[in-house]
Each structure stands twice: as C-alpha cells, then as structure tokens.
N, C-alpha and C positions, 0 to 999 in steps of 0.2 A: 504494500500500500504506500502508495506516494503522498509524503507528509507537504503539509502546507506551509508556506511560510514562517507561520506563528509558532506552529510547530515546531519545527526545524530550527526555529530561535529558540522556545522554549527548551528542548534538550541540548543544545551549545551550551546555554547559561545556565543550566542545572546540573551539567556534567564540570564546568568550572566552577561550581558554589563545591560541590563535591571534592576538585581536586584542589580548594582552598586557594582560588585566585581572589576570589572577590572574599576577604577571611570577615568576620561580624564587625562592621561597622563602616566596612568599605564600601566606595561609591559605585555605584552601576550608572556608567555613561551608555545612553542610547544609542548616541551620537557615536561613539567609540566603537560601539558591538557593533553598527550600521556600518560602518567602514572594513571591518574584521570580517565578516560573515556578507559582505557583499549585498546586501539587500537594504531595503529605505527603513523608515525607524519606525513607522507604525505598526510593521509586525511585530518588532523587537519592545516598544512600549506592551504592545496589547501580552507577550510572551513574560514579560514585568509585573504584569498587573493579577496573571496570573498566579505568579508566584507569591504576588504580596496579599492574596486569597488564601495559600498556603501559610501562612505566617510567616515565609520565610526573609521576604522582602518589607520596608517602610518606606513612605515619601512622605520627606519633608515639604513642607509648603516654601517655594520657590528656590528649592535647594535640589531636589531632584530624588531619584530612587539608591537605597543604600541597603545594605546586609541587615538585617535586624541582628540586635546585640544584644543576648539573652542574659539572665540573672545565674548565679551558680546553682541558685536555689531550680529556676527553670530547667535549669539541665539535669539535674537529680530527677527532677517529676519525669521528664521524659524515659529514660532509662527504668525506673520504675514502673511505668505503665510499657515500655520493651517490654520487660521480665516477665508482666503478669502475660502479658498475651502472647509470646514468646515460647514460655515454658507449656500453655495449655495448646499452644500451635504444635509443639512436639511432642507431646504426648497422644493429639490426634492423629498426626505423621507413625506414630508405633502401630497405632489402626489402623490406619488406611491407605497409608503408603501403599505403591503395589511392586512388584519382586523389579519392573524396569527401571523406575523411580530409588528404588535404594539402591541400586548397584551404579549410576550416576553419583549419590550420594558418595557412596564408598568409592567411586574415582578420585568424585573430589576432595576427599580426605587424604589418598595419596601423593595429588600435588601439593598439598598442602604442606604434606611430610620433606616432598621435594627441596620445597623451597625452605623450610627448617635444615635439612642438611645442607643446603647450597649456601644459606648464611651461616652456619658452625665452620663449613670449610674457608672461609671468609678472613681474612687476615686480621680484620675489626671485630669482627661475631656481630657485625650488625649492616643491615640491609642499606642499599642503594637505595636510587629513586628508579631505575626500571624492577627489583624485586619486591619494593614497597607496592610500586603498581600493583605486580601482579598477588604478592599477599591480599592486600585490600579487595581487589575483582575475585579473587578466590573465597574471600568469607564471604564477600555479599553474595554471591553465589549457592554459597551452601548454606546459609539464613535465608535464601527463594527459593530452594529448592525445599525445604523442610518447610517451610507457607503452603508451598503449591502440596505438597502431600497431605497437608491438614484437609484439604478440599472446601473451603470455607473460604470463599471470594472476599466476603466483606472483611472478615479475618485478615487477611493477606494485602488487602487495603490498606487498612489500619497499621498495620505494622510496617508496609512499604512506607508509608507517610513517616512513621516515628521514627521509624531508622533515616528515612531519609535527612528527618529533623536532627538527631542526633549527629549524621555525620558532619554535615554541617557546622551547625555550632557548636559540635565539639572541635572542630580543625582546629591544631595546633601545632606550630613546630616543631614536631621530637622525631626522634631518628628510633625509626622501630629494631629493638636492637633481640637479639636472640630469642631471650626469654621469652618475651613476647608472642613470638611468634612461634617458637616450641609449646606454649600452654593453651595457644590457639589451637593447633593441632591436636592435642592430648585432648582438651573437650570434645574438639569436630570430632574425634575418633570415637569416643566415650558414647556421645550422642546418635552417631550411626551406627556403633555396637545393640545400643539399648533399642533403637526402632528396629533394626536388624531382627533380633530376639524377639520383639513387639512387647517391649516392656514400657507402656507409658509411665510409670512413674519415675522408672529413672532417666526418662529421658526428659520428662520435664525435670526432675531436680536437676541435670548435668545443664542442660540449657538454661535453665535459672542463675547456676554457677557462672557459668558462661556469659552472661550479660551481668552480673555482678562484677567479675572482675576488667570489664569492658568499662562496668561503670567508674571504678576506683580507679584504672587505669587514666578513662579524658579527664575528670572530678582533679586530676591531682595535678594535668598538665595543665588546666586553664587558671586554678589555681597559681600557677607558678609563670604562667603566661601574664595574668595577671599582675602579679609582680616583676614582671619586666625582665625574667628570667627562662629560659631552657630548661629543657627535662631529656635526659636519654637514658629509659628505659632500657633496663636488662633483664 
C-alpha cells in the first residue's frame, strides 16, 4: 500500500523521535523536515499535529512544535502501566501463541544472544551505534511479536503506544554497555522458554521483570541526564 504524504512524514519523524534526534524539549522545524524529506510542509505540519494527539508532541503559541518534556514522575507511570499490560500480554502469548509464532520468537532470542557475544568479544564490552541499532530493533521486535500472540488488537494498541511513549522520552545518552544487553537476553530467553512450555504465569512474572529493570534502567539515566551528566551502563 502506497502511503500518503502525511504518512510518509508521519513515520520519518516518529522513527527520528525514536532514534532520539528530536530528544524532549527539542524543536521540530517544519520548514527543516520540508526541505529533508522533499515534500511542502503541510503534510509535515498535518504529520505534527498528529503526533501532538499522541502526547508526544506540544506547540507553543508563536514558537512553533517541540518534543514534549515529560516529568520523572510521568515516566515511572508509563513503565508501570508497560508492566501491567505487558506481563498479562505474555501470559496470553503462553495460550495462544501458535507453534509458527514461537519459533520466530525463539529466532529472535538467538540474535539476541548474537549480539550479546558480538559485544563480550568487543574490546570495550560495550556496543556501537550500528549494534545498539540492531539491539534496540531486536527487542522491539520481540515485545510485537509477544502482543501479536496475545491476539488482542486493542491490547497491542495500547502497548504499541506506551512503548512507543517510553522510548521516546526515555532517550538518553548512554552507551549500552554489556550487561545490558546480556540481561536483555537472559529474560527474552526466560520468557520464550515459559510461552514455549505454555506456562503463563511465568511468563508474565519474567516479563514483569523485564520491564522493571527496563524501568530502573531509563529512571536512572534521565535522572543523571538530568543532572547534566552521562551514564554507561554495565
């Protein structure tokens, strides 16, 4: 299906809020995307206005559109409502997943693992920015793949949104450094062991885990962003 204009701006600038170009508080030129993406601005406005529907975006009165710039306290509630519909998305994923659906699951557990040794073998033990890409596209990955097996649209909804809210303003500058991404792994695998089995209670507790330390994890970098300081996570 051939997206529209509005469209096609709309995922430009939602995939840069994502890779933390526009970080919470930063301006969004119209005028700038219009020139970058080739096209006039009222796609790009209407593609804006959309997002500031989402919460994601504010406009000031004669200032223009900017990143909204959430409270720490706002980001905690987010992450907390993750977990709740998170953990009960994985446990319906233990039901109803079906045997093609988890074995994708359990693929992507393996790259996961992948790129856990590919950063151990690492002379830093911690990730670039092409294995940080591919880290990051591999969890959000297997956080839609465990939605789509709950079978529950509206579900899947909801949760595409809060994550999406979270990635966002949790973006922070830290360097995802080993640990990280070896305990990433150790849950993804835990949680595709447990639907595996069709154990939903542990695959909601492991997923509960799993956004908990997701949450401690941004909670501590924006914290320190905050303060005018860096975090690199081991």
């Amino acid at each position: 299906m051939t997206l529209t204009l509005k469209q096609h701006a709309y995922e430009v600038i939602r995939q840069k809020l994502l890779n933390g170009d526009f970080p919470p508080g930063g301006r969004l030129s119209d005028e700038a995307l219009s020139k970058e993406l080739g096209i006039s601005r009222s796609p790009i406005r209407e593609a804006i206005s959309q997002l500031s529907s989402e919460g994601l975006v504010v406009h000031k009165p004669r200032s223009g559109a900017y990143m909204r710039k959430p409270s720490q306290q706002e980001l905690a509630e987010l992450y907390d409502i993750r977990e709740a519909l998170e953990a009960k998305a994985a446990a319906m994923s233990a039901e109803r997943m079906d045997d093609k659906e988890i074995t994708k699951l359990g693929n992507l557990c393996d790259q996961m693992h992948k790129l856990a040794i590919t950063c151990r073998q690492s002379k830093s033990k911690v990730a670039g920015t092409s294995l940080t890409d591919q880290f990051l596209a591999n969890d959000l990955e297997f956080h839609l793949a465990v939605m789509r097996g709950a079978g529950n649209e509206r579900m899947m909804k909801l949760i595409h949104d809060f994550k999406l809210m979270t990635r966002v303003f949790g973006h922070v500058p830290v360097v995802h450094g080993l640990g990280v991404i070896a305990r990433s792994y150790r849950h993804h695998a835990s949680i595709f062991k447990a639907i595996q089995r069709r154990d939903s209670q542990a695959a909601s507790e492991w997923m509960a885990q799993h956004i908990r330390m997701a949450r401690k994890y941004v909670l501590e970098g924006f914290s320190k962003q905050e303060d005018g300081s860096n975090t690199s996570p081991q």
